[in-house]
Backbone of each chain as nested JSON, in Angstrom:
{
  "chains": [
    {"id": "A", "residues": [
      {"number": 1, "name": "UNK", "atoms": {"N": [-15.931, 193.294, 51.072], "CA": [-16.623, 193.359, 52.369], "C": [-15.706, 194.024, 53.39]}},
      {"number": 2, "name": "UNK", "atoms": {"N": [-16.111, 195.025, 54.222], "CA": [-15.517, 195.604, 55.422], "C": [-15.794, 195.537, 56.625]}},
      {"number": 3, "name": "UNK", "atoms": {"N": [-14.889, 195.291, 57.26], "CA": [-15.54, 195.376, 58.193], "C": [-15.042, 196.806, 59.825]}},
      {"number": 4, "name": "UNK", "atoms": {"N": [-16.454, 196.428, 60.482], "CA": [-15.878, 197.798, 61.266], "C": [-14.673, 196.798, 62.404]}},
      {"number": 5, "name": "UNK", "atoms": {"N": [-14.353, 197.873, 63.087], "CA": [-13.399, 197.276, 64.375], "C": [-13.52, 196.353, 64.742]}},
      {"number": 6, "name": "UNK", "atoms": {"N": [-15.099, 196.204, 65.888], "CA": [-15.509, 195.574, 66.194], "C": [-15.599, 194.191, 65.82]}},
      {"number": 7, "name": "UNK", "atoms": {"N": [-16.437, 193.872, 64.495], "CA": [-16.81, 192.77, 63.432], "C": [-15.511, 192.257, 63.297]}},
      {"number": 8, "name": "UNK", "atoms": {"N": [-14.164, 192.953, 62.809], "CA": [-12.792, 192.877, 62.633], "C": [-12.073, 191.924, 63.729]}},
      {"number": 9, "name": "UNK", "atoms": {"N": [-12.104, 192.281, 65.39], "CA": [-12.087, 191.719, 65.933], "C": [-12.225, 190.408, 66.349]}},
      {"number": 10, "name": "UNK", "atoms": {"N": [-13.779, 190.639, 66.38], "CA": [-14.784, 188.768, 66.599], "C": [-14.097, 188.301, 65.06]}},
      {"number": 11, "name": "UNK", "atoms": {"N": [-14.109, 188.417, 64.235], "CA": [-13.374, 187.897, 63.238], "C": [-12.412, 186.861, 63.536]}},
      {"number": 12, "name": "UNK", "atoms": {"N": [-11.271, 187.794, 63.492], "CA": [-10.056, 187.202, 64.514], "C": [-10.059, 186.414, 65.38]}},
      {"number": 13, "name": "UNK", "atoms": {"N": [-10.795, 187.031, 66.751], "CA": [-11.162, 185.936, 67.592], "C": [-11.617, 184.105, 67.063]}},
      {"number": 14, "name": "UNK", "atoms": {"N": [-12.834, 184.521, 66.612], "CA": [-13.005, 183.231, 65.435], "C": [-12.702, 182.565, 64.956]}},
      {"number": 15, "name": "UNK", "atoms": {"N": [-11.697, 183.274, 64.155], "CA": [-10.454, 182.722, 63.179], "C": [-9.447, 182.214, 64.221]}},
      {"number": 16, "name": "UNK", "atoms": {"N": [-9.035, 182.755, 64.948], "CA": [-7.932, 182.359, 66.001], "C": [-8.519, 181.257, 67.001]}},
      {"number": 17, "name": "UNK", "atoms": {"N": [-9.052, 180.91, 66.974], "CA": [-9.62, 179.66, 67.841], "C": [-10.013, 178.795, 67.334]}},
      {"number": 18, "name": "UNK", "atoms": {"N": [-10.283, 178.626, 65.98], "CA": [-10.546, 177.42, 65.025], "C": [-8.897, 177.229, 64.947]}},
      {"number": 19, "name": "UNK", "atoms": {"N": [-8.299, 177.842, 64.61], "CA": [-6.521, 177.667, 64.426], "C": [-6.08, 176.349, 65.606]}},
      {"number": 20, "name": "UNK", "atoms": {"N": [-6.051, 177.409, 66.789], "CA": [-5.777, 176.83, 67.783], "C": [-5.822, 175.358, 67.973]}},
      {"number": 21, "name": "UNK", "atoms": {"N": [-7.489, 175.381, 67.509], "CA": [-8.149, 174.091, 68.265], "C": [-7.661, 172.727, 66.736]}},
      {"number": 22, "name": "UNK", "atoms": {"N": [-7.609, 173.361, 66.004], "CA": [-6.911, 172.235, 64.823], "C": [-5.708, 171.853, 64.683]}},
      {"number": 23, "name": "UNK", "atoms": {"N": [-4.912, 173.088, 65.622], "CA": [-3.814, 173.276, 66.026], "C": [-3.117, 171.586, 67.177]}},
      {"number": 24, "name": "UNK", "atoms": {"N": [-4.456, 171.768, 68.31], "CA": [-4.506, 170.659, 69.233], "C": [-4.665, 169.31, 68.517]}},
      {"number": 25, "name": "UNK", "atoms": {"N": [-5.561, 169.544, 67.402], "CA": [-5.967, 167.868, 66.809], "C": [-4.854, 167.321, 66.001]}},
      {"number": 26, "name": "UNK", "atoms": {"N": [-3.846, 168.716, 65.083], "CA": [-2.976, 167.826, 64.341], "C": [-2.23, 167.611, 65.404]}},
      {"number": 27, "name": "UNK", "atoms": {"N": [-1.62, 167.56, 66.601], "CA": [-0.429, 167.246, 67.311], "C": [-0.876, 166.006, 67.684]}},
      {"number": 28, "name": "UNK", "atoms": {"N": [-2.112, 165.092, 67.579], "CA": [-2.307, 163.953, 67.942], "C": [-2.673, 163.226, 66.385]}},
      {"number": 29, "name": "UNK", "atoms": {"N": [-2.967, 164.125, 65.16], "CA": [-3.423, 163.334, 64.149], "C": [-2.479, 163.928, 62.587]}},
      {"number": 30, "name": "UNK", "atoms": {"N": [-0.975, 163.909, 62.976], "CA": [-0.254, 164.635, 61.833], "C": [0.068, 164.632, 60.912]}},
      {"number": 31, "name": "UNK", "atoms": {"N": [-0.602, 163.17, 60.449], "CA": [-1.021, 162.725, 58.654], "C": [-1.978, 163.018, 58.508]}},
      {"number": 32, "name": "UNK", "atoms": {"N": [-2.801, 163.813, 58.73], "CA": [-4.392, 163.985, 58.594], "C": [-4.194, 165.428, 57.514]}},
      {"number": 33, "name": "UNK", "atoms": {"N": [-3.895, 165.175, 55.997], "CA": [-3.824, 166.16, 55.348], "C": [-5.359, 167.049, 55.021]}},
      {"number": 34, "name": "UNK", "atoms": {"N": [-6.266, 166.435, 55.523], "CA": [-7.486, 167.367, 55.397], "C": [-7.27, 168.706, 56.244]}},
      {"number": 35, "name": "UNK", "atoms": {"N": [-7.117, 168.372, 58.069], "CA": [-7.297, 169.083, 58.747], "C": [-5.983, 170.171, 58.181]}},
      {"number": 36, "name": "UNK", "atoms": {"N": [-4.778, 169.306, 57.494], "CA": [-3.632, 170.435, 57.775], "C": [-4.41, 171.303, 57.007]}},
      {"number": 37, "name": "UNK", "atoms": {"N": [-4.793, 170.842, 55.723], "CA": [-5.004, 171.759, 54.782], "C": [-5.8, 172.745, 55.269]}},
      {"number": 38, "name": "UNK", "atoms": {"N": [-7.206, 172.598, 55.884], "CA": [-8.166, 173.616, 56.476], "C": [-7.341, 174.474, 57.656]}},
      {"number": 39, "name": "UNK", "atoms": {"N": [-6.122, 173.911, 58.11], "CA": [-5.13, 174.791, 59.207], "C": [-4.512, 175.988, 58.584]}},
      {"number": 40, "name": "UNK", "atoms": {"N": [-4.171, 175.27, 57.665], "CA": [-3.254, 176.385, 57.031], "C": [-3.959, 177.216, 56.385]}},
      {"number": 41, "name": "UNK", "atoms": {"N": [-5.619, 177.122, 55.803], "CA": [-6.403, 178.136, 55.012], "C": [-6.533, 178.908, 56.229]}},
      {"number": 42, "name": "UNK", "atoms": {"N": [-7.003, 178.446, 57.411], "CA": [-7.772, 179.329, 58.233], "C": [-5.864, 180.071, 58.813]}},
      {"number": 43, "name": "UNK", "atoms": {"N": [-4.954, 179.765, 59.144], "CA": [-3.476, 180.091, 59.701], "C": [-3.335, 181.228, 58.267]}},
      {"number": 44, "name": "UNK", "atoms": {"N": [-3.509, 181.397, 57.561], "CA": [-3.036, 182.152, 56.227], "C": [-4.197, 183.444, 56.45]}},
      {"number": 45, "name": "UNK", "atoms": {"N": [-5.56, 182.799, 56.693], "CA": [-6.468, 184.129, 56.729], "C": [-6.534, 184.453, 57.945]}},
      {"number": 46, "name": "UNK", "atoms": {"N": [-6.51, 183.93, 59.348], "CA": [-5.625, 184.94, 60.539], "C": [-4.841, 185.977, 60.418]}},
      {"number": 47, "name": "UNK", "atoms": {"N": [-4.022, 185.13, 59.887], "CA": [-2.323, 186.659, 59.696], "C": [-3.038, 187.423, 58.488]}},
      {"number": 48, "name": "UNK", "atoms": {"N": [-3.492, 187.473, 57.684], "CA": [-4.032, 188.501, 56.968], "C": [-5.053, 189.08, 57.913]}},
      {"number": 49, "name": "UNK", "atoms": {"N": [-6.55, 188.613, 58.503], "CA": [-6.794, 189.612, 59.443], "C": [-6.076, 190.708, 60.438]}},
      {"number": 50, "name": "UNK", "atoms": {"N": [-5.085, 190.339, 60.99], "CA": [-4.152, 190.632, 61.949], "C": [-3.363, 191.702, 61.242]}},
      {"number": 51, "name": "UNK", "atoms": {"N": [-3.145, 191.292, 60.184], "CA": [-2.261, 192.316, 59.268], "C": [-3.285, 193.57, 58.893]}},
      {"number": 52, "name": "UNK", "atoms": {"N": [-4.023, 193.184, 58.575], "CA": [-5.63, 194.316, 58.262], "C": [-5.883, 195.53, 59.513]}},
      {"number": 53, "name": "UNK", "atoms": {"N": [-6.144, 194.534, 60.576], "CA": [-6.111, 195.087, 61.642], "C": [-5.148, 196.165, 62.368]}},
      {"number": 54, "name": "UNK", "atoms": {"N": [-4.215, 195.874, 62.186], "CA": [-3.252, 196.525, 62.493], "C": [-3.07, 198.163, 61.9]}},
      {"number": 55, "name": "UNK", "atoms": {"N": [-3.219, 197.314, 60.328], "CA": [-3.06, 198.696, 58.952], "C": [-4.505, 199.293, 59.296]}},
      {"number": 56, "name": "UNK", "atoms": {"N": [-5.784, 199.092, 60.009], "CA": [-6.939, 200.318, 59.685], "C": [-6.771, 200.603, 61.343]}},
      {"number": 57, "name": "UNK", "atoms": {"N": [-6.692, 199.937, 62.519], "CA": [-6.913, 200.592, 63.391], "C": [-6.112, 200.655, 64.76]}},
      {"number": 58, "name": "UNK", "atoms": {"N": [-4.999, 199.903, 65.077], "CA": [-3.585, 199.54, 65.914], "C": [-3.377, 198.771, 65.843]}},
      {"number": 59, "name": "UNK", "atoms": {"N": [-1.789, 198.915, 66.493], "CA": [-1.204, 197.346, 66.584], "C": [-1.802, 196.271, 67.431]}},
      {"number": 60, "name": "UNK", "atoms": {"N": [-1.61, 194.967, 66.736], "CA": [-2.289, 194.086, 67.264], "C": [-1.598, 192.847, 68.657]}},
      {"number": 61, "name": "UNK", "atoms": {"N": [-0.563, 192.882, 67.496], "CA": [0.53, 192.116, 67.847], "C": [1.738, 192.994, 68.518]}},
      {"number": 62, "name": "UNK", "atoms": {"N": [1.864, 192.591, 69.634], "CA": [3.574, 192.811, 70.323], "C": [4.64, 192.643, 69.259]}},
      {"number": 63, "name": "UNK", "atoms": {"N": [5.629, 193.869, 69.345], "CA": [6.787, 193.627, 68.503], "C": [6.325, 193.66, 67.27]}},
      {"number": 64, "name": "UNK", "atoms": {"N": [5.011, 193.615, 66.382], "CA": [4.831, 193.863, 65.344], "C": [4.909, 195.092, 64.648]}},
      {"number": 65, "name": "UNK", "atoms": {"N": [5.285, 195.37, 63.39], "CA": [4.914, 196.559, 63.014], "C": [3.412, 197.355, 63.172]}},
      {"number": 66, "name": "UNK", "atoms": {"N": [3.631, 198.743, 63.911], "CA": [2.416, 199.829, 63.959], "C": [2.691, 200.801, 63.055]}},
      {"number": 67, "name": "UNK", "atoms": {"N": [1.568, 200.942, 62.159], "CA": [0.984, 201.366, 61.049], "C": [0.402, 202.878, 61.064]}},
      {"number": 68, "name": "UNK", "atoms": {"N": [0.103, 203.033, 62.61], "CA": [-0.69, 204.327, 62.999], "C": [0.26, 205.165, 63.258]}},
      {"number": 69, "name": "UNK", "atoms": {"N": [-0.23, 206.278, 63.264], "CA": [0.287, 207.468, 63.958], "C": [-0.844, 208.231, 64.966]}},
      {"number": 70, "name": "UNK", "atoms": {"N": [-0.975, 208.817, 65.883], "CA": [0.102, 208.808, 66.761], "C": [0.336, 206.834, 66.98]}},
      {"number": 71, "name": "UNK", "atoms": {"N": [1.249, 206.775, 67.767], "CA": [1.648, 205.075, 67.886], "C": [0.002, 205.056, 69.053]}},
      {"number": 72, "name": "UNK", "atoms": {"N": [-0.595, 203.623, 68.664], "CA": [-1.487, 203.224, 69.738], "C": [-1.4, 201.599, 69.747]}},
      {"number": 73, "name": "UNK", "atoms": {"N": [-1.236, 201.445, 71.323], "CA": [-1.265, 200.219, 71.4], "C": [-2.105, 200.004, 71.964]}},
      {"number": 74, "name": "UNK", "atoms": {"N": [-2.712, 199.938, 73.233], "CA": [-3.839, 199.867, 74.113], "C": [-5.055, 201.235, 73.977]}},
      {"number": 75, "name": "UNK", "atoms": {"N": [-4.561, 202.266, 73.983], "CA": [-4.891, 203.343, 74.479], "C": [-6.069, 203.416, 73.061]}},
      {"number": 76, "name": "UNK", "atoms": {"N": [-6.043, 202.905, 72.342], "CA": [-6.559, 203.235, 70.814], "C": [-8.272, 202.447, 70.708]}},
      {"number": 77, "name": "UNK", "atoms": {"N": [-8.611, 201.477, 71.806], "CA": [-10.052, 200.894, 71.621], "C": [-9.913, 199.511, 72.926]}},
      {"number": 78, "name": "UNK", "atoms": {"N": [-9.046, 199.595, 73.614], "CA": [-9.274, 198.709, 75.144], "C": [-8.405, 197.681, 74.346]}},
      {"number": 79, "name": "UNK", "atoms": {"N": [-8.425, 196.399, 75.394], "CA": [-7.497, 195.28, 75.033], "C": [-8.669, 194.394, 74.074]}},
      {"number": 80, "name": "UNK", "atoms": {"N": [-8.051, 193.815, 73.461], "CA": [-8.278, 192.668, 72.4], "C": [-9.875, 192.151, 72.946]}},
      {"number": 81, "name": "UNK", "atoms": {"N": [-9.642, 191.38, 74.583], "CA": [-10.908, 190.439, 75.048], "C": [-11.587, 191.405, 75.922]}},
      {"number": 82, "name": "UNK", "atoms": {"N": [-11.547, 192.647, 75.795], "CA": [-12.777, 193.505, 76.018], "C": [-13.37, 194.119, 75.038]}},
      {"number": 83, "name": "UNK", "atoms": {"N": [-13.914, 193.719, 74.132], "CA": [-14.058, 193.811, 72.969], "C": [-15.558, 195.327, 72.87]}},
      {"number": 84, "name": "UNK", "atoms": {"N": [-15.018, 196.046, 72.881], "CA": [-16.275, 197.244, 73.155], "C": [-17.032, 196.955, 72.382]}},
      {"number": 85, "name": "UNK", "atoms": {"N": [-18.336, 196.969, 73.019], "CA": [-20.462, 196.505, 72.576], "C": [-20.184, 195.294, 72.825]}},
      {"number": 86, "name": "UNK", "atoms": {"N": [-19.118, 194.593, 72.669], "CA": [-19.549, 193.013, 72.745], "C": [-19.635, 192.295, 73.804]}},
      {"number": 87, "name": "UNK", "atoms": {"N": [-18.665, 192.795, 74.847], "CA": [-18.388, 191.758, 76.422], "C": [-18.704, 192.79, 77.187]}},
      {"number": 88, "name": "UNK", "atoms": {"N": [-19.213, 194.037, 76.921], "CA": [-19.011, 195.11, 78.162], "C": [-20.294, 194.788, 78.85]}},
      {"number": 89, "name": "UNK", "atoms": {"N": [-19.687, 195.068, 80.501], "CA": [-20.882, 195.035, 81.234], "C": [-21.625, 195.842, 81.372]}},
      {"number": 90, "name": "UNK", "atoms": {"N": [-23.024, 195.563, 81.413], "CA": [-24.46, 196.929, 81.283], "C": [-24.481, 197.724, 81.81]}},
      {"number": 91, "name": "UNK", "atoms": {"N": [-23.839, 197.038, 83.507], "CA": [-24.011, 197.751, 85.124], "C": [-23.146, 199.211, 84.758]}},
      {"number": 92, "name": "UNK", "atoms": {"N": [-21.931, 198.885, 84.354], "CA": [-21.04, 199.815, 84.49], "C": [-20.683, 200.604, 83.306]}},
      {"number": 93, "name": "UNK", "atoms": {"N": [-20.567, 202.429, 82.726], "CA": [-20.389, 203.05, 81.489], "C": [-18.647, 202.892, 81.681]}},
      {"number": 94, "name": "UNK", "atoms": {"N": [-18.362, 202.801, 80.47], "CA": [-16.644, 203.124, 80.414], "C": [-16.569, 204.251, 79.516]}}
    ]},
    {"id": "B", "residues": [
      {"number": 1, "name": "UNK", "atoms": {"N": [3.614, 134.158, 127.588], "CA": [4.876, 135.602, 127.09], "C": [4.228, 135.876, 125.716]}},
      {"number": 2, "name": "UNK", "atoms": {"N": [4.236, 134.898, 125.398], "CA": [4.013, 134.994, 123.718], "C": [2.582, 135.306, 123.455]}},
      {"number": 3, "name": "UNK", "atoms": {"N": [1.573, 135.618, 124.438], "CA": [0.27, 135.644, 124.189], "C": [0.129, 137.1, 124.387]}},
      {"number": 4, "name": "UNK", "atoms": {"N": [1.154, 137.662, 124.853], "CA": [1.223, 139.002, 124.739], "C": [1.011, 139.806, 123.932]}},
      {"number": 5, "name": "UNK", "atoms": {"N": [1.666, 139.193, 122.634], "CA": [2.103, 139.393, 121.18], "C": [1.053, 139.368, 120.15]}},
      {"number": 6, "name": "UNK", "atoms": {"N": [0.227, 140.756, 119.717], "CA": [-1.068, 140.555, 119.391], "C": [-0.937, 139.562, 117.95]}},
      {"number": 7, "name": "UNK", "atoms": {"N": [0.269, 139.568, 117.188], "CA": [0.338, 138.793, 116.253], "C": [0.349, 137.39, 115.812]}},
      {"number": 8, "name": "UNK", "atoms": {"N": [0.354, 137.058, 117.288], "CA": [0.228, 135.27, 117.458], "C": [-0.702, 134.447, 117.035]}},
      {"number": 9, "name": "UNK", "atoms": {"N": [-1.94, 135.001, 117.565], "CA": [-3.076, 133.989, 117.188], "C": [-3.782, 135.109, 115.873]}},
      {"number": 10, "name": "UNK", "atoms": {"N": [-3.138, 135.485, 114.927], "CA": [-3.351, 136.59, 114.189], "C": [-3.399, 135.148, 112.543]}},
      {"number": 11, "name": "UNK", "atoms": {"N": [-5.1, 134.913, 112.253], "CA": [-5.128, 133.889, 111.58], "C": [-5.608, 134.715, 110.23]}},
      {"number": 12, "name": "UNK", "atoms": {"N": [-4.81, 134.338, 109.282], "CA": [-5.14, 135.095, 107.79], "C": [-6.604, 134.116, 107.119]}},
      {"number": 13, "name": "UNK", "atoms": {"N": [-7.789, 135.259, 106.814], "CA": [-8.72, 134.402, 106.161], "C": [-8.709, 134.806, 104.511]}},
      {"number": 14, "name": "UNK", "atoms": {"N": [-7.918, 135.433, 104.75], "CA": [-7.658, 135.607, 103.349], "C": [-6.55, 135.475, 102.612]}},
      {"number": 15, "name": "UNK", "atoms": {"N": [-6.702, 134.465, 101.464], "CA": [-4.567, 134.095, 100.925], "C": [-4.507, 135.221, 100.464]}},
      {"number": 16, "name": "UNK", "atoms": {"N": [-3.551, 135.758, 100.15], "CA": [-3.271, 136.971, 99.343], "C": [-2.761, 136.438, 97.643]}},
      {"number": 17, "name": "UNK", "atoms": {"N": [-3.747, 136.651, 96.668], "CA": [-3.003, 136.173, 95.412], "C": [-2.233, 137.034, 94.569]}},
      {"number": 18, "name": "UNK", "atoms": {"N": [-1.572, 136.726, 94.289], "CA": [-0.315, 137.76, 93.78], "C": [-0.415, 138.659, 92.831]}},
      {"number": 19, "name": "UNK", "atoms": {"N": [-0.753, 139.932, 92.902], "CA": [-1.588, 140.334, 92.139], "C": [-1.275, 140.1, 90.232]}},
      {"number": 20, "name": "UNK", "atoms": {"N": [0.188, 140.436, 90.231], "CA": [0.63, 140.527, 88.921], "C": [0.611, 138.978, 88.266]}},
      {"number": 21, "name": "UNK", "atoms": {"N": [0.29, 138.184, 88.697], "CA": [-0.198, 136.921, 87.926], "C": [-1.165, 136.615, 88.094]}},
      {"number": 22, "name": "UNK", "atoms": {"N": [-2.783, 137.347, 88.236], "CA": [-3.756, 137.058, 88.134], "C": [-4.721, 137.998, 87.357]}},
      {"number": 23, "name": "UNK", "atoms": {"N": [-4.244, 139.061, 87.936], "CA": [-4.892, 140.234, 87.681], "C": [-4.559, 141.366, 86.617]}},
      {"number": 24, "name": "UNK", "atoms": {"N": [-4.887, 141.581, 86.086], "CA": [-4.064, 142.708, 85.059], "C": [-3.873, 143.716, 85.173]}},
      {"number": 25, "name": "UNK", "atoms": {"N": [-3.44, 144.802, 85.003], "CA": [-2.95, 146.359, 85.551], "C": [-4.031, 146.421, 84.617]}},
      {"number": 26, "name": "UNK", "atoms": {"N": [-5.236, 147.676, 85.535], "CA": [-6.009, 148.934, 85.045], "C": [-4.899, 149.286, 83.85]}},
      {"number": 27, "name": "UNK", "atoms": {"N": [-6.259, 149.44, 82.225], "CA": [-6.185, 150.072, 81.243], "C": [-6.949, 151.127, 80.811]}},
      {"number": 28, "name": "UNK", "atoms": {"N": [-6.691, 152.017, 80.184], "CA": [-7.762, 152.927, 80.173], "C": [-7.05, 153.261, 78.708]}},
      {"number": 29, "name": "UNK", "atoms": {"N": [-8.492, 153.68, 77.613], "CA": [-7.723, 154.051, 76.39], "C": [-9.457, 154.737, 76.185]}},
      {"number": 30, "name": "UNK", "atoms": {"N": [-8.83, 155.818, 74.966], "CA": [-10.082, 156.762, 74.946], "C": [-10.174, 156.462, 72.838]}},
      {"number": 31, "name": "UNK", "atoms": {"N": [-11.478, 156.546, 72.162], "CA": [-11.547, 156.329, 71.267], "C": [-10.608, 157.339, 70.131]}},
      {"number": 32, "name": "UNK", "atoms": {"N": [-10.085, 157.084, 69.314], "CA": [-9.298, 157.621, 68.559], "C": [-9.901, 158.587, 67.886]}},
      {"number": 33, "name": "UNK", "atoms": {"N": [-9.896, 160.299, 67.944], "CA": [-11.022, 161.013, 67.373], "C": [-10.831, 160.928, 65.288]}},
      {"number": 34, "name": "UNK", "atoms": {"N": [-11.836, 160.837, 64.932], "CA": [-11.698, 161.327, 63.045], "C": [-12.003, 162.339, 62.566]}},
      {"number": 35, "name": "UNK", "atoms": {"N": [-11.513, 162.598, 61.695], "CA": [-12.12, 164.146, 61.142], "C": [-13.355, 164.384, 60.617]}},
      {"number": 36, "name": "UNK", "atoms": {"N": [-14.596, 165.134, 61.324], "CA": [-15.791, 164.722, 60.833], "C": [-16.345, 166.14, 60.456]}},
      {"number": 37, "name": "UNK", "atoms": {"N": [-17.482, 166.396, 60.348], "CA": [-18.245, 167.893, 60.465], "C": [-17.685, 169.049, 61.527]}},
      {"number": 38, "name": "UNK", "atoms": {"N": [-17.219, 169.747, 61.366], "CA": [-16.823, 170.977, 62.184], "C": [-18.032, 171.689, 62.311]}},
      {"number": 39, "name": "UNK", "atoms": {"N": [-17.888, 173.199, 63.547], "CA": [-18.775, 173.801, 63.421], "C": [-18.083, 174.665, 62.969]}},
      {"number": 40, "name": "UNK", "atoms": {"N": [-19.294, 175.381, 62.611], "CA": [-19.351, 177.308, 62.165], "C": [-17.687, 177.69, 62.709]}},
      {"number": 41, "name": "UNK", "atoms": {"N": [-17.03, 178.458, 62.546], "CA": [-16.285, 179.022, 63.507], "C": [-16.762, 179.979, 64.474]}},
      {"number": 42, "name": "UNK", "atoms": {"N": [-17.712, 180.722, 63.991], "CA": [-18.849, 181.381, 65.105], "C": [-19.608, 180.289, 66.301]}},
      {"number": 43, "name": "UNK", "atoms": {"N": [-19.62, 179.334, 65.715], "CA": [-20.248, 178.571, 66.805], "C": [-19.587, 178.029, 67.384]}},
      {"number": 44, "name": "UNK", "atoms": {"N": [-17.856, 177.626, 66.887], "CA": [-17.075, 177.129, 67.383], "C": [-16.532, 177.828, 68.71]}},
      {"number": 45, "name": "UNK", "atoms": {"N": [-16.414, 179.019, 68.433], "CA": [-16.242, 180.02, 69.582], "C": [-17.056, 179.953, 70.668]}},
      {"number": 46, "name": "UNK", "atoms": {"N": [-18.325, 179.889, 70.446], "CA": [-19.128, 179.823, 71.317], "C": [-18.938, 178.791, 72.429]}},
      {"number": 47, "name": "UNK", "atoms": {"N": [-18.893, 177.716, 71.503], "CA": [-18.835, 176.279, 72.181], "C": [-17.624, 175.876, 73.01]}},
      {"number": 48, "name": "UNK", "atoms": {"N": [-16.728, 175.97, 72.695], "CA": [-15.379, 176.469, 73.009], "C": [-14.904, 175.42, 72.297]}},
      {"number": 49, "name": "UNK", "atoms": {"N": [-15.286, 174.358, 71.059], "CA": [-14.684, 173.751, 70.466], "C": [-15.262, 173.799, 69.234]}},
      {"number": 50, "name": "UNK", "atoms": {"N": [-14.521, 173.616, 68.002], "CA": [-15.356, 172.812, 66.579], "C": [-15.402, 171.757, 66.607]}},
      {"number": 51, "name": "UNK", "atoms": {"N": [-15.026, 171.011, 67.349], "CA": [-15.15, 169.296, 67.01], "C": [-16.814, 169.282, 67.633]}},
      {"number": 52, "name": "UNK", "atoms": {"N": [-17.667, 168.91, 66.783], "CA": [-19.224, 168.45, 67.649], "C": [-19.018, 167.294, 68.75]}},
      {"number": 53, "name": "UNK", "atoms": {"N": [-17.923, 166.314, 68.078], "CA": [-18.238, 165.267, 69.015], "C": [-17.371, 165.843, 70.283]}},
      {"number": 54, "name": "UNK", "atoms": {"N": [-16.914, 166.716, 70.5], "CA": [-16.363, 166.825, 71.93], "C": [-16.56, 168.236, 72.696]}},
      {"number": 55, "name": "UNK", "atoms": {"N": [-18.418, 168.224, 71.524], "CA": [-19.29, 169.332, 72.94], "C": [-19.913, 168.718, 73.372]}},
      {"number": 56, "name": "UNK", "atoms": {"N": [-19.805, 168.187, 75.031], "CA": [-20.268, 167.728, 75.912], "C": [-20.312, 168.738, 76.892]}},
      {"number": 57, "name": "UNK", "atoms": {"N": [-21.55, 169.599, 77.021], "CA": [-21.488, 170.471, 78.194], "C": [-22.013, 169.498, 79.356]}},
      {"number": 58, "name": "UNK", "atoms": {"N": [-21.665, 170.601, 80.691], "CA": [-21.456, 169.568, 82.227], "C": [-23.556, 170.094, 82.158]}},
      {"number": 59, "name": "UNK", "atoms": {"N": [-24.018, 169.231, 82.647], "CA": [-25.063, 169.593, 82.758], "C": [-25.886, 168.418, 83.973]}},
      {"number": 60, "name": "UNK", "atoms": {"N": [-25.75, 169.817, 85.666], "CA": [-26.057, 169.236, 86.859], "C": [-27.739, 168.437, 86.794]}},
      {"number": 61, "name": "UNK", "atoms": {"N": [-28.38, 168.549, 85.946], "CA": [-29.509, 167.799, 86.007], "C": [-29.517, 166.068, 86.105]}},
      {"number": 62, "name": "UNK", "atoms": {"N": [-28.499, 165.912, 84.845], "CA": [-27.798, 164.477, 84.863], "C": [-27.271, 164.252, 85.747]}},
      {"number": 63, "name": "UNK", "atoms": {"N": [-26.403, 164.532, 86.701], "CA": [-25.683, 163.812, 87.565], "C": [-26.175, 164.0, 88.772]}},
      {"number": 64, "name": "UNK", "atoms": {"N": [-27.85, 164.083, 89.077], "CA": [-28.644, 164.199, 90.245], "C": [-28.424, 162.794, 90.881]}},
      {"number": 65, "name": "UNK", "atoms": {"N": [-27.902, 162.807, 92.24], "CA": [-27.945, 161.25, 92.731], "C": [-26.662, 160.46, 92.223]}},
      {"number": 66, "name": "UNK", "atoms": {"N": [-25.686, 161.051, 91.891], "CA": [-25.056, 159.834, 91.36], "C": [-24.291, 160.327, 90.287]}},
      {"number": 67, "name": "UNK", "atoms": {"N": [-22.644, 159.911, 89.804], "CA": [-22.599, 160.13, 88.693], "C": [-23.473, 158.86, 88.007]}},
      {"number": 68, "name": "UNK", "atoms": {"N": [-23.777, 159.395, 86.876], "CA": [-24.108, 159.026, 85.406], "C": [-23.277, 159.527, 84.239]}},
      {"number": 69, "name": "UNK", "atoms": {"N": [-22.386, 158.348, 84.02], "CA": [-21.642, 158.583, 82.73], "C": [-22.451, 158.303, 81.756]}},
      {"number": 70, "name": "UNK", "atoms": {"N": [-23.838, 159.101, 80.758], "CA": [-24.091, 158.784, 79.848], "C": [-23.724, 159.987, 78.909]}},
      {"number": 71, "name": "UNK", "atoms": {"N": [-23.215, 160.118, 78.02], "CA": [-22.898, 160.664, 77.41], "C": [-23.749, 161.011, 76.366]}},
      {"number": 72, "name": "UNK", "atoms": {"N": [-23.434, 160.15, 75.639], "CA": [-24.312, 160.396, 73.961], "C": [-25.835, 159.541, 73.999]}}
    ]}
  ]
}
C-alpha cells in the first residue's frame, strides 16, 4: 500500500498522537504491559513512517538525515500542520 | 473611656470550633483510569483523545442556568 504525501502525512499525524496520548497514560499506569506493548507497536510504526517520509518526499525531522536533493526542508510542500487539501482555507488560494 | 473602644461590648455568637479537630481537610481523588476500548486512531485524532472514557466534549446546552456536573 502507498501512500501519496498527503495520506503519508495524516498518517503520521495519527500515528503520532495515539503515541503521545499512551505516552500520557503509561506515566500514570507503568505496569500496564498491554498499553506498553500497543506503545511501542504504534512508537516502532511512527519512526518507520517518518523514516518513509523523509526517503519519498523531505525531511521531516530537524537534524535528521535528508534524503532529497536539491535539500528541502520547508520549501518542498508547507509545514507539517498545514497539511495541503486538508486544513487549507477555501477563502484564500496559496 | 472604654466605651469608646468598638471592641468592648463586641459579644461573639459564634464559638469558633477548631477546625482541625472536627472537621477534616477537603479531599478530592479522581477514579483510577483502566485500559479499555480505544478509538480508531483516525478518530482518536479527531477527538483529541483515544481513551472513550475521557471524551467529554464542553457542551453549552448543559450548563444552561447553572453548572450541571452530569457527566455520563
Amino acid at each position: 500500500m502507498s501512500y501519496s504525501e498527503e495520506q503519508l502525512m495524516r498518517e503520521i499525524q495519527k500515528v503520532e498522537f495515539a503515541v503521545v496520548d499512551l505516552h500520557l497514560y503509561l506515566d500514570t499506569h507503568p505496569t500496564d504491559r498491554e498499553a506498553l506493548t500497543l506503545y511501542n507497536q504504534l512508537a516502532e510504526r511512527l519512526k518507520m513512517l517518518k523514516e518513509t517520509f523523509s526517503r519519498c518526499y523531505r525531511q521531516l525531522v530537524e537534524l535528521h538525515p535528508s534524503y532529497q536533493y536539491p535539500y528541502s526542508w520547508v520549501a518542498g510542500g508547507g509545514w507539517p500542520w498545514t497539511m495541503r487539501g486538508q486544513y487549507m482555507c477555501e477563502e484564500e488560494e496559496y | 473611656m472604654n466605651d469608646l473602644c468598638p471592641q468592648r461590648n463586641f459579644i461573639p455568637t459564634v464559638i469558633p470550633i477548631p477546625r482541625y479537630r472536627y472537621t477534616p481537610l477537603a479531599k478530592s481523588y479522581i477514579i483510577f483510569q483502566d485500559l479499555k476500548k480505544l478509538y480508531s486512531l483516525e478518530e482518536g485524532l479527531d477527538k483529541g483523545t483515544i481513551f472513550p472514557e475521557l471524551y467529554i466534549p464542553y457542551d453549552p446546552r448543559k450548563h444552561e442556568g447553572g453548572h450541571k456536573y452530569e457527566l455520563f
